[in-house]
DRENFISE-893149 format. One record per residue (C-alpha): residue in three letters; z negated, y, x. Coordinates in steps of 0.5 Angstrom, whole numbers, plus 500, padded with zeros to 3 digits. Last residue first. Example, Ala and Ser with C-alpha at 12.3 -4.5 7.8 and 13.67 -1.06 7.14 Angstrom:
! DRENFISE-893149
<atom code="SER" z="486" y="498" x="527"/>
<atom code="ALA" z="484" y="491" x="525"/>
This chain:
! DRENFISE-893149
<atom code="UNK" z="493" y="464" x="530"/>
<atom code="UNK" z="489" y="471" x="530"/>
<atom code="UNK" z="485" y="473" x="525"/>
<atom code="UNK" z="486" y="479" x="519"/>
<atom code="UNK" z="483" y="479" x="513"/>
<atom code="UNK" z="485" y="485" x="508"/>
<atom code="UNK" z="479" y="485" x="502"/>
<atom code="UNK" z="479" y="484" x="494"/>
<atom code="UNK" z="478" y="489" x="487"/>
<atom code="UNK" z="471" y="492" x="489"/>
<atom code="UNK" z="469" y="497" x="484"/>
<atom code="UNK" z="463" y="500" x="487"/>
<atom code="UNK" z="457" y="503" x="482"/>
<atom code="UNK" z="454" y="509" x="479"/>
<atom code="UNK" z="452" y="510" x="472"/>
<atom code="UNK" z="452" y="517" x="468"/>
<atom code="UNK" z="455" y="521" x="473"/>
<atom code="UNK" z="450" y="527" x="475"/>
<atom code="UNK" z="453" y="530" x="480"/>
<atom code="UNK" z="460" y="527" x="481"/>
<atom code="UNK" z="461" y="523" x="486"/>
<atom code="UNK" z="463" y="522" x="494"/>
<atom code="UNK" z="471" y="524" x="497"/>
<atom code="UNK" z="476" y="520" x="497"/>
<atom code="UNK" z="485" y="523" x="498"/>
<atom code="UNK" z="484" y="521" x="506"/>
<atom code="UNK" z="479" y="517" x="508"/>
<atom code="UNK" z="472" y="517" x="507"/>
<atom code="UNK" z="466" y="519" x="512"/>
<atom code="UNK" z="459" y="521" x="512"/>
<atom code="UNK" z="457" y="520" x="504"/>
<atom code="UNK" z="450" y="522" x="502"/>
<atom code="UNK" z="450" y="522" x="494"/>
<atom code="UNK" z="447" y="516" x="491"/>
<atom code="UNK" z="440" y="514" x="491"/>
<atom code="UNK" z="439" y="506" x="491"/>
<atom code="UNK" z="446" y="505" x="495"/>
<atom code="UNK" z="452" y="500" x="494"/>
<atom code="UNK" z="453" y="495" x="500"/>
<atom code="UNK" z="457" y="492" x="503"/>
<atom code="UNK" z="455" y="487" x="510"/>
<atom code="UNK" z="461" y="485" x="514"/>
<atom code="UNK" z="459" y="481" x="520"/>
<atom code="UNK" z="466" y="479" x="525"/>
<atom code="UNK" z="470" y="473" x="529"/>
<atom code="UNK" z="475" y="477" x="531"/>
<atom code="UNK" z="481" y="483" x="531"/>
<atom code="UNK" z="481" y="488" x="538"/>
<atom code="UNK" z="484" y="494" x="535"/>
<atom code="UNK" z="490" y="497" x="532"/>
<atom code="UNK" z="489" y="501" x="525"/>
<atom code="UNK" z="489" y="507" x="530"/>
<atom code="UNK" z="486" y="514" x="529"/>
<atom code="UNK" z="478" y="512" x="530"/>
<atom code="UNK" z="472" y="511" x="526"/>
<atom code="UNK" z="474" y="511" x="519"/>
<atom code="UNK" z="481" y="509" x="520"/>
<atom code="UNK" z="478" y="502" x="523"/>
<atom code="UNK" z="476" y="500" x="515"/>
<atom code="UNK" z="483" y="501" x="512"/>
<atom code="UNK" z="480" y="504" x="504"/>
<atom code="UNK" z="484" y="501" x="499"/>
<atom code="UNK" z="488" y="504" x="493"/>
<atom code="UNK" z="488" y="502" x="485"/>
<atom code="UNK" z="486" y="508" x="481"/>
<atom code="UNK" z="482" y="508" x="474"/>
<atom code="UNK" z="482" y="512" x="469"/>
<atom code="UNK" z="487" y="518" x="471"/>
<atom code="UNK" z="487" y="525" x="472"/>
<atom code="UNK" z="480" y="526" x="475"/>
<atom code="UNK" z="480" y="520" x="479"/>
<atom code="UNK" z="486" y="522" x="483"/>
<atom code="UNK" z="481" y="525" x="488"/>
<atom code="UNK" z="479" y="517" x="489"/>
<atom code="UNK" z="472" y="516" x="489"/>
<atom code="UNK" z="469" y="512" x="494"/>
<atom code="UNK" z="466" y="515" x="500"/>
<atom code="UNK" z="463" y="512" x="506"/>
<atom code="UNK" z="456" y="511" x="507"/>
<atom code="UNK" z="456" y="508" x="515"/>
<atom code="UNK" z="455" y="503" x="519"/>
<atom code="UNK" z="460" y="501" x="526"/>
<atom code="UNK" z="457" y="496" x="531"/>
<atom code="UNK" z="464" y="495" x="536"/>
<atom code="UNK" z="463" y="489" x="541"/>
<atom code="UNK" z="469" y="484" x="542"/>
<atom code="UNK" z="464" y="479" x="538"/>
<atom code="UNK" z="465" y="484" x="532"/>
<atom code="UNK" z="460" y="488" x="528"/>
<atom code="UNK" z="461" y="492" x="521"/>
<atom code="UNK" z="456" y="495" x="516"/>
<atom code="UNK" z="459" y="500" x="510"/>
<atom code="UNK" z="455" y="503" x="506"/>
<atom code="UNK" z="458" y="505" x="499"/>
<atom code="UNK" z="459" y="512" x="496"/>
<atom code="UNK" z="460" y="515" x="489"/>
<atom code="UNK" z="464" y="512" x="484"/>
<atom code="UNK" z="463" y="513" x="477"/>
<atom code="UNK" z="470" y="517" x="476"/>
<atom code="UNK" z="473" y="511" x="479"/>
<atom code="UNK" z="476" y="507" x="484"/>
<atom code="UNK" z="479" y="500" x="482"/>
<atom code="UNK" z="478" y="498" x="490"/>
<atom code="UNK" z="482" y="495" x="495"/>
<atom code="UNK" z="478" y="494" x="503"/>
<atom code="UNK" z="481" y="494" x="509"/>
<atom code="UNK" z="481" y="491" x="515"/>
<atom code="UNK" z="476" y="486" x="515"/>
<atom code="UNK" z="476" y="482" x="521"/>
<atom code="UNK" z="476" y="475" x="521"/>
<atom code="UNK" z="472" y="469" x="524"/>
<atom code="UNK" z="467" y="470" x="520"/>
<atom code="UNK" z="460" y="473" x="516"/>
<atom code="UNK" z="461" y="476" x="510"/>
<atom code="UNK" z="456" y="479" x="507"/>
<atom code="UNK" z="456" y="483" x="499"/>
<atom code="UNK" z="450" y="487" x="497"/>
<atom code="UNK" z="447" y="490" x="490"/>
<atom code="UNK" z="442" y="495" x="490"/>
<atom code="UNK" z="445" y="500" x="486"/>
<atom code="UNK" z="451" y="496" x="482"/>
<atom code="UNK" z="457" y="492" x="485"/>
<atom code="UNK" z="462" y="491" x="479"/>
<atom code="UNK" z="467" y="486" x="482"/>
<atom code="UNK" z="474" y="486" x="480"/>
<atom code="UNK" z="480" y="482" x="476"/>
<atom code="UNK" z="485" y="488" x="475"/>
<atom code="UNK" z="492" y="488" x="471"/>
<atom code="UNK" z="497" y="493" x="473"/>
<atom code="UNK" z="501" y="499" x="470"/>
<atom code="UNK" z="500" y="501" x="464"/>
<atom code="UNK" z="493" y="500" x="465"/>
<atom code="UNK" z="488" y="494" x="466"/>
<atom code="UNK" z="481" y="492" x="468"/>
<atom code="UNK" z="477" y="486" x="468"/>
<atom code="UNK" z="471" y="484" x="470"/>
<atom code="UNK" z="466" y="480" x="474"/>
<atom code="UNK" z="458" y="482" x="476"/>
<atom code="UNK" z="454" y="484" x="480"/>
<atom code="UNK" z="447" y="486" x="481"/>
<atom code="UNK" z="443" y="484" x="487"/>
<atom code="UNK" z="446" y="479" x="492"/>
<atom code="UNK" z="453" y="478" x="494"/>
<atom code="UNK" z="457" y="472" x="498"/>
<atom code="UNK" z="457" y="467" x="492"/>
<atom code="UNK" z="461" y="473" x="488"/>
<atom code="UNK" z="466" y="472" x="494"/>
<atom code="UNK" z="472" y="469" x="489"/>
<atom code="UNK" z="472" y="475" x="484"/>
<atom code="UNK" z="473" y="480" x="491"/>
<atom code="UNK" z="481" y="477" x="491"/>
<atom code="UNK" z="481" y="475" x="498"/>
<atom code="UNK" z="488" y="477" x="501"/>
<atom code="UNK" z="488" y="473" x="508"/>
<atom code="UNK" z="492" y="475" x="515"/>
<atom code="UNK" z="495" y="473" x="521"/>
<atom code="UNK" z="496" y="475" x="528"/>
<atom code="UNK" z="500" y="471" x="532"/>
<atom code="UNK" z="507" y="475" x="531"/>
<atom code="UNK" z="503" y="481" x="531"/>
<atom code="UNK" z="507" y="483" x="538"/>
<atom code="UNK" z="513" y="482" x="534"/>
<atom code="UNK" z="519" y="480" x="538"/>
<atom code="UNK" z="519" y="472" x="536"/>
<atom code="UNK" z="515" y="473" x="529"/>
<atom code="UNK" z="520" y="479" x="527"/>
<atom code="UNK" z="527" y="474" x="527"/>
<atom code="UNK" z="523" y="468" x="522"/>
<atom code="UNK" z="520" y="475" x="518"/>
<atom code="UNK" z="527" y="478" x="517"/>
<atom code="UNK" z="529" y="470" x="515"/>
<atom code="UNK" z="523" y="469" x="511"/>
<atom code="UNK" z="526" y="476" x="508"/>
<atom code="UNK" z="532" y="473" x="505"/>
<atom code="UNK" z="539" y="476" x="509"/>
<atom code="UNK" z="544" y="478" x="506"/>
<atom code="UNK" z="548" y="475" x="500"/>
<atom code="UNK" z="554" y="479" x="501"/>
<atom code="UNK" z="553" y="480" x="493"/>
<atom code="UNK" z="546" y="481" x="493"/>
<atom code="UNK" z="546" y="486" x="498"/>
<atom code="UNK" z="553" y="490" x="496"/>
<atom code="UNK" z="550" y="490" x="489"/>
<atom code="UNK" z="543" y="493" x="492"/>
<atom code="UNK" z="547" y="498" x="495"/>
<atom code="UNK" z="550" y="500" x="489"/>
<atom code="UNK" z="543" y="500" x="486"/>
<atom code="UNK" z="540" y="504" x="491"/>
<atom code="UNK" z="546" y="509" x="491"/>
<atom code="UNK" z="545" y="511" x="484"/>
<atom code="UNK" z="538" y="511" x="483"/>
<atom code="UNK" z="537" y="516" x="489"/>
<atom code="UNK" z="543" y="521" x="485"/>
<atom code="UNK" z="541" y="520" x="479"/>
<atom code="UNK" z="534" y="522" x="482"/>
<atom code="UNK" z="536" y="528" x="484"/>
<atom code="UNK" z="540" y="531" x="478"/>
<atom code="UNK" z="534" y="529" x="474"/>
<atom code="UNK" z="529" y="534" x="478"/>
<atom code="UNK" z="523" y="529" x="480"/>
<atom code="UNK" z="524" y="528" x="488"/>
<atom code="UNK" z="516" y="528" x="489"/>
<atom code="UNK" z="513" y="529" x="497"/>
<atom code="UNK" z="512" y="538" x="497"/>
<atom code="UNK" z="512" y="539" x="489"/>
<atom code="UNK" z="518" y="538" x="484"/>
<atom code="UNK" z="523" y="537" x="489"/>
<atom code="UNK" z="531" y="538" x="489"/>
<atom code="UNK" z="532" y="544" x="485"/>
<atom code="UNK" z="530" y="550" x="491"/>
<atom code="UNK" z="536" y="546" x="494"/>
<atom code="UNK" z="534" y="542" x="500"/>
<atom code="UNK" z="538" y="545" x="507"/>
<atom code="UNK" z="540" y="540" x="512"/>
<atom code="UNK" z="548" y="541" x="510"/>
<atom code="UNK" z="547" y="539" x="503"/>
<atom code="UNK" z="550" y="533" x="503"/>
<atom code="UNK" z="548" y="530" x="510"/>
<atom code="UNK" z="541" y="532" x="509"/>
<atom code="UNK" z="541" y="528" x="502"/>
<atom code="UNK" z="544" y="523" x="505"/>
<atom code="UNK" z="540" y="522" x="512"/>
<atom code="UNK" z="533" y="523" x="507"/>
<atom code="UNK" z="536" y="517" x="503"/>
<atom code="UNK" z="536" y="512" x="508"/>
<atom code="UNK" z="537" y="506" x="504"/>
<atom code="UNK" z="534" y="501" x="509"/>
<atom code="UNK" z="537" y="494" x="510"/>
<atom code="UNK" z="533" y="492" x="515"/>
<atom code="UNK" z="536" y="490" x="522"/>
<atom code="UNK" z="529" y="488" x="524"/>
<atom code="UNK" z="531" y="493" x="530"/>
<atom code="UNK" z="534" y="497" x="526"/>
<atom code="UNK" z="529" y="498" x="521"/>
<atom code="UNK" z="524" y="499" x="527"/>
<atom code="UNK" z="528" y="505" x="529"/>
<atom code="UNK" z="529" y="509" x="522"/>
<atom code="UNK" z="521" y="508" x="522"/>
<atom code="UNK" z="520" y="511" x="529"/>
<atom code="UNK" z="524" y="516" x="527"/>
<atom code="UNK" z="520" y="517" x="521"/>
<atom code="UNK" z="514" y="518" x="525"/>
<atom code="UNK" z="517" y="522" x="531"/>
<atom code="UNK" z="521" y="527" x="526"/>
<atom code="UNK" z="526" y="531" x="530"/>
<atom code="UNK" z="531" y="536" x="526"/>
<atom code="UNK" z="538" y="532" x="525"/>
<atom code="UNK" z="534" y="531" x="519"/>
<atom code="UNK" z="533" y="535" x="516"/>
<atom code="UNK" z="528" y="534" x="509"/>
<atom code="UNK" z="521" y="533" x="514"/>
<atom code="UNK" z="518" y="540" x="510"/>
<atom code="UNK" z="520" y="536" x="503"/>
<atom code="UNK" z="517" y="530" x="504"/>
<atom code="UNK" z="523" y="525" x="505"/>
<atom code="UNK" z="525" y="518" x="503"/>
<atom code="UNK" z="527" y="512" x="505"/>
<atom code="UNK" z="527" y="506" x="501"/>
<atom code="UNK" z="527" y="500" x="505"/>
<atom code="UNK" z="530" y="494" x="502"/>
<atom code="UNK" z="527" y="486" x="503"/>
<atom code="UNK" z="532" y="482" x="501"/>
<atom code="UNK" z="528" y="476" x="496"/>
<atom code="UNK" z="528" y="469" x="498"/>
<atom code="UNK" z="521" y="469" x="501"/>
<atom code="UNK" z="517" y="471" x="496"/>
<atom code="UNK" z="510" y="469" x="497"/>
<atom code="UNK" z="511" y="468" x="504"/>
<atom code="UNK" z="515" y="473" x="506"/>
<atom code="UNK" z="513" y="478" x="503"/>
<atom code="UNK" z="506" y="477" x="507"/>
<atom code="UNK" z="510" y="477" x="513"/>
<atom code="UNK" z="513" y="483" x="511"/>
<atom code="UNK" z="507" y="486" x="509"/>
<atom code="UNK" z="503" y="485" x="515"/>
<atom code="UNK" z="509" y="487" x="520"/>
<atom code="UNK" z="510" y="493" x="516"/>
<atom code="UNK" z="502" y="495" x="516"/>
<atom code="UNK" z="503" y="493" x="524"/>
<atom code="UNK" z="508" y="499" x="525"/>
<atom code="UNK" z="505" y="504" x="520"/>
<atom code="UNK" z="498" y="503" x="524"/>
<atom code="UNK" z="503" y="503" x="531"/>
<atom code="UNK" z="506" y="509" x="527"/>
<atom code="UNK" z="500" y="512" x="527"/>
<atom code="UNK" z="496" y="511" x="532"/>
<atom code="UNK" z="494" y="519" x="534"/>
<atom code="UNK" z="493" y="520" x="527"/>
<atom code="UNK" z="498" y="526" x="523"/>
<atom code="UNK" z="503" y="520" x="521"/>
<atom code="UNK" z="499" y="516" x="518"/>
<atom code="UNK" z="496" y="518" x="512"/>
<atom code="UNK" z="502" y="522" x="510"/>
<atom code="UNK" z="508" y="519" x="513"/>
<atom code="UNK" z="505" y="512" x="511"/>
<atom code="UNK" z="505" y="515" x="502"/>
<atom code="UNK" z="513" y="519" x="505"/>
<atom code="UNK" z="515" y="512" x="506"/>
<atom code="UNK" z="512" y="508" x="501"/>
<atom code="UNK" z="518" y="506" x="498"/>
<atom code="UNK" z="520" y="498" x="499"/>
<atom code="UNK" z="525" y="496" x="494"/>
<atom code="UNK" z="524" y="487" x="494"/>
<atom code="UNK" z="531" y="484" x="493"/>
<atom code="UNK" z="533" y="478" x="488"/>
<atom code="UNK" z="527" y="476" x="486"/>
<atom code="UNK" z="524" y="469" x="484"/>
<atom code="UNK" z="517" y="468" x="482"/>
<atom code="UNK" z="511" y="463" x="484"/>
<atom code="UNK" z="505" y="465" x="479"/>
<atom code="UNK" z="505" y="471" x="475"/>
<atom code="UNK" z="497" y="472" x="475"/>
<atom code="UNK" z="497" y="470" x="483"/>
<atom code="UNK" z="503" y="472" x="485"/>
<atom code="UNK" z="502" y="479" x="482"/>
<atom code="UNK" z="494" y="479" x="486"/>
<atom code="UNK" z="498" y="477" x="492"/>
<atom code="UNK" z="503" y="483" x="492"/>
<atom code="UNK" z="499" y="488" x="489"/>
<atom code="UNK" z="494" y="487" x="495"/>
<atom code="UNK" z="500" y="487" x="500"/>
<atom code="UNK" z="502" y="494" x="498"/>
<atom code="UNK" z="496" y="497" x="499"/>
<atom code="UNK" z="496" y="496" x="507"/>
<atom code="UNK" z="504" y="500" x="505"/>
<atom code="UNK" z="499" y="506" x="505"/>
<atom code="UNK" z="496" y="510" x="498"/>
<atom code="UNK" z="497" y="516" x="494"/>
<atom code="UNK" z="501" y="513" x="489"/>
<atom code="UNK" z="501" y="505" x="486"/>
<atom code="UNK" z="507" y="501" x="486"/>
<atom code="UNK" z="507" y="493" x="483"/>
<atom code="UNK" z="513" y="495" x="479"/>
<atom code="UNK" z="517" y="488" x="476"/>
<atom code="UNK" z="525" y="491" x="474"/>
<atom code="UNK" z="529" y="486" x="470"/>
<atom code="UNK" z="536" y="489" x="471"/>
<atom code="UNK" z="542" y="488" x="467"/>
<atom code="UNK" z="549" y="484" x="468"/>
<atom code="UNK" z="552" y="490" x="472"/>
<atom code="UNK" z="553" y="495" x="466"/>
<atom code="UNK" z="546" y="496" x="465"/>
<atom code="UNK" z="544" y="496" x="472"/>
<atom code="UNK" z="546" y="504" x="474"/>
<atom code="UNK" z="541" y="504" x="468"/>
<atom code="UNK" z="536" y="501" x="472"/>
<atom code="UNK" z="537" y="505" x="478"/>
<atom code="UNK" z="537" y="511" x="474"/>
<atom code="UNK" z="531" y="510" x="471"/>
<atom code="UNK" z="527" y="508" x="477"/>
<atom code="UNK" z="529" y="514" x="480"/>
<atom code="UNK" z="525" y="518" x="476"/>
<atom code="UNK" z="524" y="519" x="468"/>
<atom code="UNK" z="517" y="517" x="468"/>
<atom code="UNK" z="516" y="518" x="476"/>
<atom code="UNK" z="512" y="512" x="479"/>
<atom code="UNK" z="516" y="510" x="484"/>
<atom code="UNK" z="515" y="516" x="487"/>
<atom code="UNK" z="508" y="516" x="487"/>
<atom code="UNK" z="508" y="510" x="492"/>
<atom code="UNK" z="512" y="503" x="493"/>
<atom code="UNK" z="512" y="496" x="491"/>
<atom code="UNK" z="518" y="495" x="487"/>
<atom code="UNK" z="520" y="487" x="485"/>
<atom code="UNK" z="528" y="486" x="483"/>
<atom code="UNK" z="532" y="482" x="479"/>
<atom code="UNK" z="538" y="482" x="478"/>
């Protein structure tokens, strides 16, 4: 069975779920596993990793794609007046994308729980809406919060979670491992429905269904920059990066007929703040310095995530979508950040060099 993961943190584990499913497998004819997660991000970020995979591997084949980022868009979303709208488009984007790049794979949700949504019989409104909207796309979701509140009658064993979002105990992820994979099994085996399908169904009820969307890698707008930038690569265990490095002075300008809902970076140590300038025709003018090192920076060399541009300025990522100037720029001076989603905060006195490592831009227009 092949399979491709995008999800968050928990998808990541050394010795987590993702071990177990691949040796719940092994005595089923195997599995390749092709992971495309990154932590403490949304599921906009998952679209990223999905085109840039495409485009480095080519045309694939999966038999299902795992969809773990429940816990990542519960946190980023849920405590914002919008949120399970933003979460909702966020979905609808990424099927669609799915469905595009590899349209014959099951599309399978993980659901999984922060330890203080662990009951499930007590009400949640964002995971409520989530269960809600698997069930009106008939998605086959693996509820593993609605199993794990069952077996232990709605109260977590004090072993279960390492910390408030991760499952890390061995005895936790062979259960999770376990039952993703017999689910995947019985998916496969039933020959459910593709994700084109899903998307084909979604498109006539989903009131995104004109709405569509461009990934530009950030290596192919070079042309639309100014001042010192150059191109390069990056890689870790985990992931090949092609980048943008924009220097102080350096300035990137897209004038079109779509709207940038998010930006991607590489963020590291070195980043500090970018100034961002975005009007539209249907009226918003936002600028501001917004930060760009990731707090996760401090563990690891670089961290892969995107900043969704409307959650600087408001609590929905739903706004009017149209013809619009975007102006990105790394300032002179550093320091002087005014706003910076969640888990990014400006640099660090003293950096030895500061630049913006832009990786690609989310595109939105409607059809």
């Amino acid at each position: 069975m092949k399979i491709l993961i995008i999800g968050g943190s928990n998808s990541l584990l050394t010795g987590g779920y993702v071990a177990q499913l691949r040796q719940s497998l092994h005595a089923h004819g195997g599995a390749e596993i092709v992971q495309l997660s990154v932590g403490a991000t949304t599921s906009l970020s998952a679209i990223g990793r999905l085109h840039e995979h495409h485009a480095q591997a080519g045309a694939q084949q999966f038999d299902a794609i795992l969809y773990e980022y429940g816990i990542n868009d519960a946190g980023h979303f849920a405590q914002r007046g919008g949120g399970v709208e933003s979460w909702r488009l966020s979905l609808h984007l990424l099927l669609k994308a799915a469905a595009a790049l590899y349209p014959a794979a099951i599309f399978v949700p993980l659901v999984l729980a922060q330890r203080r949504q662990f009951a499930a019989a007590a009400p949640h409104p964002f995971y409520d809406a989530q269960i809600a909207e698997y069930t009106q796309l008939q998605l086959n979701c693996v509820d593993i919060r609605a199993f794990m509140a069952a077996l232990f009658m709605e109260q977590a064993p004090d072993w279960l979670y390492r910390d408030e979002a991760h499952y890390d105990a061995p005895q936790a992820t062979s259960i999770i491992g376990a039952l993703v994979a017999r689910r995947l099994l019985e998916l496969v085996a039933q020959r459910a429905e593709s994700v084109a399908q899903t998307c084909a169904r979604m498109l006539a009820t989903s009131p995104y269904a004109t709405l569509n969307l461009m990934y530009v890698p950030a290596v192919n707008l070079q042309q639309f920059t100014s001042g010192p930038v150059r191109a390069e690569h990056a890689e870790n265990r985990l992931m090949r990066v092609d980048y943008l490095r924009m220097l102080p002075g350096s300035r990137l300008e897209l004038r079109s007929a779509m709207f940038p809902l998010a930006l991607f970076l590489k963020s590291d140590a070195a980043h500090d703040t970018l100034q961002l300038e975005l009007s539209t025709e249907a009226g918003l003018s936002f600028s501001a310095r917004v930060a760009t090192r990731h707090a996760d920076t401090e563990a690891f060399s670089f961290i892969y995530s995107s900043i969704p541009l409307p959650l600087l300025w408001g609590d929905t990522l739903v706004t009017p979508f149209g013809p619009s100037t975007l102006a990105v720029g790394v300032p002179q001076q550093g320091g002087g950040a005014q706003v910076g989603f969640d888990c990014y905060a400006g640099g660090k006195p003293g950096a030895p060099e500061r630049h913006l490592d832009l990786v690609g831009v989310l595109l939105l227009v409607q059809g």
